[in-house]
C-alpha positions in Angstrom: 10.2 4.7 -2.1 10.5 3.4 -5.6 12.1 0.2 -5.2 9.7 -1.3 -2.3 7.0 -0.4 -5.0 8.8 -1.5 -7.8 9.4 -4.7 -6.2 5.1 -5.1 -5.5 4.5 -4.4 -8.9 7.0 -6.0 -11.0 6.5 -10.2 -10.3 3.2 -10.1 -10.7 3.4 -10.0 -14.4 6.3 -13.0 -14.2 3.1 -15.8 -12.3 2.9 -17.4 -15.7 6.5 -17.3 -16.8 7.2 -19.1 -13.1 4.7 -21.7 -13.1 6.1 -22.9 -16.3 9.8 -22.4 -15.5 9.5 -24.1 -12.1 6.6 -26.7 -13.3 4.4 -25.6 -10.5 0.9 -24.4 -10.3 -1.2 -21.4 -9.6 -1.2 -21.5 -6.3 2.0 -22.2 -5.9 3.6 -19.7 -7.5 1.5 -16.9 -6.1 3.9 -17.5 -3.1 6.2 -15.4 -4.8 4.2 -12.3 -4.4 2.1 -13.4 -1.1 5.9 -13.8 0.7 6.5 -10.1 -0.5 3.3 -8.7 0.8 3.3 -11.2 3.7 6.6 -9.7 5.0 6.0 -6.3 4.2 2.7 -6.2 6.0 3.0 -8.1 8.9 6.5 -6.5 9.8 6.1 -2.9 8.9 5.1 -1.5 12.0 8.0 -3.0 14.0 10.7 -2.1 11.9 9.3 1.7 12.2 9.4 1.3 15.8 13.0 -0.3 15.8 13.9 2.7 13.9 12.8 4.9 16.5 15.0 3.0 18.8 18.5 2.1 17.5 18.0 4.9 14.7 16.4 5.0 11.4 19.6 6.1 9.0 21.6 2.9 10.6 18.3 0.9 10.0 17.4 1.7 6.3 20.7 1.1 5.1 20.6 -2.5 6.6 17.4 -2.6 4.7 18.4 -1.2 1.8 21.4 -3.7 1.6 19.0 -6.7 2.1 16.7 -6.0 -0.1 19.7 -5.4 -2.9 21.0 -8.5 -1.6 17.9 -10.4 -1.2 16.8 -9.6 -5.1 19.8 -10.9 -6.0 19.6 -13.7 -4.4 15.8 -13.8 -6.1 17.4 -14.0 -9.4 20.0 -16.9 -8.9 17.1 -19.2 -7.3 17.5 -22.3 -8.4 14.5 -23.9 -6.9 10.5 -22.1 -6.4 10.9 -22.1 -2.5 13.8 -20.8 -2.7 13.1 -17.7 -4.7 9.8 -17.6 -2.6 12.1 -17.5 0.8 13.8 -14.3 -0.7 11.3 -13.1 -1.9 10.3 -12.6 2.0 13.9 -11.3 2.8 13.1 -8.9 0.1 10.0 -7.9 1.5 11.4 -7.1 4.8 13.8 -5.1 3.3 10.8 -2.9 1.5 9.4 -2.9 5.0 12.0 -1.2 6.6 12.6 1.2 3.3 8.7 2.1 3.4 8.3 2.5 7.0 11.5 4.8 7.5 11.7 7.1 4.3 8.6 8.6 5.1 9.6 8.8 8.8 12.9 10.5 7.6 11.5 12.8 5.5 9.2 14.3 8.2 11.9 14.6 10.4 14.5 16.4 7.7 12.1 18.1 5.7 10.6 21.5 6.9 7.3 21.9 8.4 5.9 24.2 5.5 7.5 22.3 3.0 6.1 18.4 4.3 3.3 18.6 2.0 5.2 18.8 -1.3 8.0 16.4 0.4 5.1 13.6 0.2 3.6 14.2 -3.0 7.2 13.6 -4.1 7.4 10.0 -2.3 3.7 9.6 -3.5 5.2 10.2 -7.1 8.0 7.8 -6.7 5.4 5.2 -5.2 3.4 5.7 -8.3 6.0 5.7 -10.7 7.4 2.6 -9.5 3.6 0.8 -9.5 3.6 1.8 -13.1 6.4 0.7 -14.4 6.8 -2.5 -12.9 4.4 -4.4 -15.5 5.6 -2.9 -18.4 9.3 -2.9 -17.7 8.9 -7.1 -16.4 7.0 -8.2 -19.9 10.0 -6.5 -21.4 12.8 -7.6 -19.7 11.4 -11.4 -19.7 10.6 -11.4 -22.9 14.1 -9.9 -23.6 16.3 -11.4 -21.1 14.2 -14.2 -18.9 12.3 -14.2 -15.5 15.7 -13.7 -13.6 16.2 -9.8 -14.7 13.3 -8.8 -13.3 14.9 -9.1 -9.9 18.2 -8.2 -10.9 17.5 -4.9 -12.2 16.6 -4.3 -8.2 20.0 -4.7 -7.8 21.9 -1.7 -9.4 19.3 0.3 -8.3 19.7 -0.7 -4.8 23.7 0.1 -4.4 22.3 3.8 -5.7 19.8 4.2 -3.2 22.3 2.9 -0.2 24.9 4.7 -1.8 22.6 8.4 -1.8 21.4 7.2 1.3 25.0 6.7 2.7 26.2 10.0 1.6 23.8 12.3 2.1 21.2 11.3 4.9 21.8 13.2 8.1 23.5 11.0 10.8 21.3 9.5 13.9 21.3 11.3 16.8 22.5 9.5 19.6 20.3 9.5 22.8 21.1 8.5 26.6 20.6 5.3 28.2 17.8 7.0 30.2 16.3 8.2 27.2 16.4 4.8 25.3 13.6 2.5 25.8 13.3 -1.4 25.4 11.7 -2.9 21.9 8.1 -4.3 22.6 8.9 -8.5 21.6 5.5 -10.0 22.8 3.4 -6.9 21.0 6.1 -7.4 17.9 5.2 -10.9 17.6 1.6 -10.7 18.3 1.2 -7.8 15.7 3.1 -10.0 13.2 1.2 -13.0 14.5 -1.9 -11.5 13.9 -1.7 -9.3 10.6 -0.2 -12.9 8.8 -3.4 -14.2 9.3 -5.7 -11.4 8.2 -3.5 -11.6 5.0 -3.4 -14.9 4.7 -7.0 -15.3 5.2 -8.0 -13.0 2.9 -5.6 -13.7 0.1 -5.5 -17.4 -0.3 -8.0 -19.7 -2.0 -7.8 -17.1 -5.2 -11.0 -15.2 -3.6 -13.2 -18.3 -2.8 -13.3 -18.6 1.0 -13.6 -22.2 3.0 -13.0 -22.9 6.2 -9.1 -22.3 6.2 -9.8 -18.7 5.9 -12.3 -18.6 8.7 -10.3 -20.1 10.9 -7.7 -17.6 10.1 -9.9 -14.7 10.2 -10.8 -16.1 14.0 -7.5 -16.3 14.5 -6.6 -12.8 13.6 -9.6 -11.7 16.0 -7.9 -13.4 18.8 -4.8 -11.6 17.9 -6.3 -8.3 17.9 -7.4 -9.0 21.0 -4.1 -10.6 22.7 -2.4 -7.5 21.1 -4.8 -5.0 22.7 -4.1 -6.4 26.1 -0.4 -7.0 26.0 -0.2 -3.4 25.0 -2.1 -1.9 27.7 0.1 -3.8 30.2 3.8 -3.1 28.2 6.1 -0.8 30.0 7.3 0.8 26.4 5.0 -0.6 24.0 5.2 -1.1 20.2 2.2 1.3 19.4 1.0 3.4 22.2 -2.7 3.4 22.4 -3.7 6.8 24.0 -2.5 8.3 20.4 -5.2 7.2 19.2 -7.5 9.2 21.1 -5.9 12.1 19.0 -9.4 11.6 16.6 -6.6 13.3 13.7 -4.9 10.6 13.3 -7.2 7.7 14.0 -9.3 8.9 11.3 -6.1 9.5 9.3 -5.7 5.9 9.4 -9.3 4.9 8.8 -9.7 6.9 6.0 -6.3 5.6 4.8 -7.6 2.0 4.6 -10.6 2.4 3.2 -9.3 4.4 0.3 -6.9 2.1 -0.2 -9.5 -0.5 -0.6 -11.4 1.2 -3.3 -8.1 1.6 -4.6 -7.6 -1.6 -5.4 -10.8 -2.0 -7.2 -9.4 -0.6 -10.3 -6.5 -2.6 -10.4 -8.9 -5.9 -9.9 -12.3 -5.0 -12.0 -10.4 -2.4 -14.5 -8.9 -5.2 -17.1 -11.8 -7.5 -16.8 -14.3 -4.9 -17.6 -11.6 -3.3 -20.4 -11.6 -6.8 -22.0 -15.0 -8.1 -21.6 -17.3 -5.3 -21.6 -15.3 -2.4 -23.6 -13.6 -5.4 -26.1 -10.0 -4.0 -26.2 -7.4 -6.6 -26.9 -4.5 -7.3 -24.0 -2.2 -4.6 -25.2 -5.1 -1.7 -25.3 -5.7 -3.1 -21.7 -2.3 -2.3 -20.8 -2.4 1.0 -22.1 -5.5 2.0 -20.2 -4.7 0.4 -17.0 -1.1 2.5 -17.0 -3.4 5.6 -17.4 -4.1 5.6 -13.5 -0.6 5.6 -12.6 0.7 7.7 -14.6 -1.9 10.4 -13.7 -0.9 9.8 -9.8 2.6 10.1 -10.9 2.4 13.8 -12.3 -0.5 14.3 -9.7 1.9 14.0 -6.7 4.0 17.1 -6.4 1.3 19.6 -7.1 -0.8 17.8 -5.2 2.0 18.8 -2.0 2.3 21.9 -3.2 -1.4 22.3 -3.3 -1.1 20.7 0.6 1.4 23.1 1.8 -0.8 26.2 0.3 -4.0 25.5 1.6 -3.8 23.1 5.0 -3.4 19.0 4.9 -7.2 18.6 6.4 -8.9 20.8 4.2 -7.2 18.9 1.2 -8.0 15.7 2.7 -11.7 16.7 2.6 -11.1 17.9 -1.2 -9.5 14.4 -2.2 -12.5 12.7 -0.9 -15.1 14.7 -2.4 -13.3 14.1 -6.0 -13.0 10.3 -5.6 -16.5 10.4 -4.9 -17.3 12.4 -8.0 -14.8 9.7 -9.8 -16.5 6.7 -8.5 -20.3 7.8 -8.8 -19.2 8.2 -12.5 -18.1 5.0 -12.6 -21.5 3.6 -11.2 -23.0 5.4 -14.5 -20.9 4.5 -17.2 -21.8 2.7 -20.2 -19.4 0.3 -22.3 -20.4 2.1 -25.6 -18.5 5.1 -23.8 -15.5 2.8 -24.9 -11.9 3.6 -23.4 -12.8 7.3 -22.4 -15.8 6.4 -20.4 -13.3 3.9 -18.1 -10.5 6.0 -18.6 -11.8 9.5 -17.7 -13.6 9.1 -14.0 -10.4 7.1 -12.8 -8.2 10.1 -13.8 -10.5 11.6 -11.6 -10.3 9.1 -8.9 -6.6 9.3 -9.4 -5.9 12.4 -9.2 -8.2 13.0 -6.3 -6.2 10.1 -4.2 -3.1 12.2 -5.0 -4.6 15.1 -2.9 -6.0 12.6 -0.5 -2.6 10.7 0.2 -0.4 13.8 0.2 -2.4 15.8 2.6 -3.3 12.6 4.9 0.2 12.0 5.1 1.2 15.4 5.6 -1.6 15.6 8.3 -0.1 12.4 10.5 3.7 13.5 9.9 3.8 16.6 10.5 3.3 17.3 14.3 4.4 13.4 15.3 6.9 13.7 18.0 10.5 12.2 17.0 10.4 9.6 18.9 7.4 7.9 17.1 8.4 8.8 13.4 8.7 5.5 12.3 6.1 3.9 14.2 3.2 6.1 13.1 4.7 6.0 9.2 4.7 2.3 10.0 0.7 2.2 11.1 0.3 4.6 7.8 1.9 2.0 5.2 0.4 -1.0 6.9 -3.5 0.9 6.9 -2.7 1.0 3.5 -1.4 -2.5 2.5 -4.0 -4.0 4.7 -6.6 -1.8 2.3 -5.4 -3.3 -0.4 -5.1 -6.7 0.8 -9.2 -6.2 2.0 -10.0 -4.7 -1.7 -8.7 -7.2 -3.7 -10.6 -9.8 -1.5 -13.8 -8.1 -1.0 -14.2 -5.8 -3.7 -13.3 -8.8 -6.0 -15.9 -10.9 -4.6 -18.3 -7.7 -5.4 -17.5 -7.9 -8.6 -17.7 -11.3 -9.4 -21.2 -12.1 -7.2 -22.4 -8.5 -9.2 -21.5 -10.7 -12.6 -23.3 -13.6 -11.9 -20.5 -15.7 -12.9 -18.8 -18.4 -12.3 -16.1 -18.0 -14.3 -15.0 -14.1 -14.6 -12.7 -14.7 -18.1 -16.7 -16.4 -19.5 -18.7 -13.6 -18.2 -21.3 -12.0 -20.6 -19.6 -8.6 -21.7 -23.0 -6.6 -19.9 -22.9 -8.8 -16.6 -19.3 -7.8 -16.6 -20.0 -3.6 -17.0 -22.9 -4.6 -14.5 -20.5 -6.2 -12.0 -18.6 -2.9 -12.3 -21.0 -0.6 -12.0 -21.9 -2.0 -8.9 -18.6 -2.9 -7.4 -17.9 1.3 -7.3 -21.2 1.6 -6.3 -20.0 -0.2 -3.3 -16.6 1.9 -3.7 -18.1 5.1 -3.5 -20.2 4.5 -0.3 -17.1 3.5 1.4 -15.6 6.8 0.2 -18.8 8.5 1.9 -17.7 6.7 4.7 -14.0 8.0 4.7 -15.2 11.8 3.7 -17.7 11.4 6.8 -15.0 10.1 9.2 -12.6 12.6 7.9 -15.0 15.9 8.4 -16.2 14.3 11.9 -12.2 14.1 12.9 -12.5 18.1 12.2 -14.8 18.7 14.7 -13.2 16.6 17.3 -10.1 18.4 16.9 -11.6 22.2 17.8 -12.1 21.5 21.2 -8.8 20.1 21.7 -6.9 22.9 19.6 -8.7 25.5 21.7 -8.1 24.0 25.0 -3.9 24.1 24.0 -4.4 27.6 22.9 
C-alpha cells in the first residue's frame, strides 16, 4: 500500500525539473502523472476481478514485479514518451497492488480484527502521500529527476520479497467452480472511466469542447457497460450487489469524501501563499500537516472501528469532517497558520475514522469470491473522487476568486475563494453523512428478515 501511493505522490513535485530536462511543456509533461492515474483508474477494477479468478497472491506479485520493473525502467528513459509509457506500466502495477492488498487482507485478517487491519493500510497510504513531495525535492535536488523512480525500486524487491515469503498460498478451485473473465465489460469499464478522467483532467481545469465530448463519451459508456453486464454470463461487477444499500452507499460516500478530499490538496497552498503570506517552505510545512495527522490517525482509528461497529464510526467520521469544513467556511487569514492548519486536522483525522470503518464495513462480510472486485470498486470510488475534486472543486475555487490568474489573485479574493469552496465541501459531506444514516435504515429490514 505504500509504494502505489508513493508512486502518486512523488512526480508531481519533478513537472518542472521534466519540462526543463526533456524541453517540453506543461502539458506535456503532466503526462507523466495523468499515465499513472490513467492506468490506475481505469484498470483497477479488472485486475481485482482477475484476482478473484486466477488468484490474488500469484497476481500481486506479477504486479509487484512490474511496477519494480516499470520504475526502473522510468528512471533510464531516455526520451519524455518513453518515461510517460512506464509511467502507465507502473501504474498498472499500483493497480493491481491497490486493488489486491486490501482484498488480501480481508481475507487473512480476522473478522474482529479488520478494522485495525485497515487503519494500518490507511497509515501506509498516508505515509506514502506524505512523503513523496518531500523525499522527490530532496533526492532531485541531491541526485537528479531519475532517483525519484529508482528509489521504487529497492523498495519493490522487499515488498515481492515479504510478499513471496509470507503471504498465504492461493487456493486452488475446480474447473466447475472457475468462471470466465468479463472482456467486453473489462474493456468498456476501461473504455469508459479513460474518458471521465481524461475529461476532467486535461485543459489544466478550463473545459472546451474536447472535454465534453469526452464526458458524452463516458455517458455512453456507462450506458454500454450497464447493458453488457446485465446480459454477461459471469460479469466483471455483478449488479444485484448493489441493491445491498451497505455497500452502495459505502461507495457513494467514498467518492464524495474523496472529493472534498482533494480540496485541500488543490486550494490549501494557494490560500497558505496568498491569503496567510507564508513563503514556499512554510507552505510545505503546513500542507504535510494533513498527512501526517492521517498517518498516526489510522491505527486508532481501526482500533476505534473494531471497538465500537464500522457504521456507527462511519456516521462519526462524517459528522467531524463536517465540524472541520464548516470551520473552514469561517476562518479568517489573520488566524494565520493555526486557523488553516487546525480544522484540517480535524478533517483529517475525521477521514481516518471515515476510511477505516467504510472499508471495514464493505470487506468484512464480502464473499471470497468478490474480494478483489469490491476492493477494486472501493479504490476506483476513490480515485475517481479525487479526479472530480481536483476538477470541480478547483473550478470552485477559482470562479469563488474572481480571477483569472490564481498565482495574481488578491490575498482576500483568495481566502474568499476558500471559504466558499469548503462551503461547497461541507454540503457534499451533508450529503455523504445523509446517504450514510439513510444506508442504516435500509439495512434493518434486511438484517431482520436473515435473522
Amino acid at each position: 500500500m505504500l509504494l502505489p501511493s508513493l508512486g502518486t505522490s512523488i512526480a508531481n513535485v519533478a513537472l518542472p525539473t521534466l519540462a526543463e530536462a526533456f524541453n517540453a511543456s506543461f502539458q506535456q509533461v503532466q503526462w507523466v502523472v495523468l499515465a499513472y492515474l490513467l492506468a490506475t483508474t481505469t484498470l483497477i477494477v479488472s485486475v481485482g476481478r482477475l484476482g478473484d479468478l486466477i488468484g490474488r497472491r500469484r497476481l500481486l506479485l506479477a504486479g509487484t514485479f512490474l511496477m519494480t520493473v516499470a520504475s526502473g525502467l522510468c528512471g533510464l528513459a531516455s526520451g519524455l514518451w518513453m518515461l510517460i509509457a512506464a509511467r502507465a506500466a507502473q501504474g498498472l502495477g499500483a493497480a493491481v497492488m491497490m486493488a489486491l492488498t486490501m482484498a488480501i487482507v480481508g481475507e487473512a485478517v480476522p473478522k474482529a480484527r479488520t478494522g485495525s487491519a485497515m487503519g494500518l493500510l490507511g497509515t501506509m497510504s498516508a505515509v506514502g502521500t506524505a512523503l513523496g513531495p518531500t523525499l522527490g525535492g530532496v533526492l532531485i535536488a541531491s541526485v537528479g529527476w531519475q532517483s525519484i523512480f529508482f528509489v521504487n525500486v529497492p523498495l519493490g524487491i522487499l515488498a515481492f520479497a515479504l510478499a513471496l515469503r509470507f503471504l498465504p498460498a492461493d487456493r486452488e478451485t475446480s474447473k466447475s467452480d472457475q468462471s470466465s473473465l468479463d472482456i467486453l465489460g473489462t474493456l468498456l469499464l476501461a473504455l469508459t472511466l479513460a474518458a471521465y478522467a481524461l475529461g476532467m483532467t486535461i485543459g489544466r481545469g478550463r473545459f472546451g469542447g474536447l472535454n465534453v465530448a469526452l464526458l458524452v463519451a463516458t455517458a455512453l459508456g456507462v450506458g454500454l457497460f450497464l447493458s453488457a453486464e446485465a446480459r454477461a454470463t459471469s460479469p466483471l461487477i455483478r449488479l444485484a450487489r448493489f441493491r445491498d444499500p451497505v455497500l452502495s452507499a459505502s461507495l457513494a460516500t467514498n467518492a464524495l469524501v474523496s472529493t472534498v478530499m482533494m480540496a485541500t490538496l488543490v486550494v490549501g497552498p494557494f490560500y497558505l501563499a496568498r491569503a496567510v503570506g507564508l513563503d514556499t517552505a512554510h507552505v510545505g510545512i503546513a500542507m504535510s500537516a494533513g498527512p501526517v495527522i492521517a498517518a498516526l490517525a489510522g491505527v486508532p482509528a481501526g482500533r476505534i472501528v473494531d471497538r465500537f461497529g464500522a457504521q456507527r464510526i462511519v456516521a462519526c467520521g462524517l459528522a467531524g469532517m463536517v465540524v472541520g469544513c464548516s470551520a473552514l467556511c469561517m476562518v479568517r487569514s489573520t488566524l494565520g497558520i493555526a486557523g488553516y492548519v487546525i480544522p484540517i486536522g480535524i478533517v483529517t483525522a475525521s477521514y481516518a475514522l471515515f476510511q477505516a470503518a467504510n472499508n471495514t464495513a464493505v470487506m468484512a462480510d464480502v464473499s471470497a469470491d468478490q474480494r478483489g472486485v469490491i476492493s477494486g470498486m472501493l479504490n476506483l470510488t476513490r480515485n475517481l473522487g479525487l479526479i472530480t475534486g481536483a476538477s470541480l472543486l478547483g473550478a470552485v475555487f477559482a470562479f469563488a476568486s474572481h480571477a483569472v490568474e490564481i498565482t495574481s489573485a488578491h490575498p482576500e479574493s483568495v481566502a474568499v475563494g476558500m471559504r466558499v469552496t469548503f462551503t461547497v465541501a461541507a454540503v457534499l459531506v451533508v450529503v455523504a453523512l445523509v446517504i450514510a444514516l439513510g444506508s442504516r435504515v435500509l439495512s434493518r429490514p434486511a438484517l431482520r428478515s436473515k435473522a
